[in-house]
Phi, psi and omega in degrees: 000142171259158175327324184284321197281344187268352184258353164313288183292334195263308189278330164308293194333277170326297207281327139345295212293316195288347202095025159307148175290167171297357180215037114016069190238109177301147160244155185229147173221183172264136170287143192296311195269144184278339177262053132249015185098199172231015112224183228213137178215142169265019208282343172317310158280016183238359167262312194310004204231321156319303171256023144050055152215159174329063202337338189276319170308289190326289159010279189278343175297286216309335182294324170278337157254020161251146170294074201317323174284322185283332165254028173040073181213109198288334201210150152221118176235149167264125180274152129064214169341299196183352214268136159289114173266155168224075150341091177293147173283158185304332189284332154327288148317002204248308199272273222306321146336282191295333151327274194303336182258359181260329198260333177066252184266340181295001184307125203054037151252165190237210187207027201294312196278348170303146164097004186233159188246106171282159179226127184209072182290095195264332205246129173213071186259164193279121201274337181261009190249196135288144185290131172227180179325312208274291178315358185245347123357277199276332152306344174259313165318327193294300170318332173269340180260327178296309177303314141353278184299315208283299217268016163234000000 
């Protein structure tokens, strides 16, 4: 699970426990400036007007109900309305290292496409005509989305 998805699932949690609706989905981003933490949430405000409170308050509850450990998260501080930074912790980062230095070169492949078989007619040059640039193009583009498909 990553950082985003443990700070995800810890914030459905919280904002339940506030009376949130059930289908509740925080989105998280990166913040543009980095001492704004290292990901970033409006759901406060996207909650205020369903528990008919103060985004900044509804904020500061979620901070105070979330589990700083289950979501490997060192500092949560609140800005401006109501938006959440969330400062991941180093062991956080330390084990997603190691997660990536264990998985080796398979890293961030899946397995969504296993057992199917694709077809990826990339070179398509005209046997009576001349070979030019764009065929040599469409050959490396082809090769790269095929290289693509097997590792996922």
């Amino acid at each position: 699970m990553t950082a985003a998805d443990q700070i995800r699932a810890e914030l459905i949690r919280a904002a339940r426990g506030l009376g949130a609706p059930e289908d509740v989905d925080p989105f998280l981003e990166r913040p543009r400036d980095p001492s704004h933490g290292d990901w970033a949430t409006n759901l406060a405000m996207i909650l205020a007007k369903p528990l008919k409170s103060r985004p900044r308050e509804i904020a500061e509850q979620l901070r105070e109900k979330m589990k700083l450990e289950s979501a490997g998260v060192s500092k949560i501080d609140i800005a401006g309305p109501g938006f959440m930074n969330f400062w991941i912790n180093a062991g956080q980062i330390a084990s997603g290292l190691r997660d990536i230095i264990a998985a080796n070169e398979n890293y961030g492949g899946s397995k969504i496409g296993a057992g199917r078989v694709v077809n990826v007619e990339f070179v398509s040059a005209n046997p009576t005509g001349p070979l030019h640039v764009g065929h040599g193009r469409q050959a490396a583009l082809g090769d790269a989305i095929s290289t693509l498909l097997e590792f996922t």
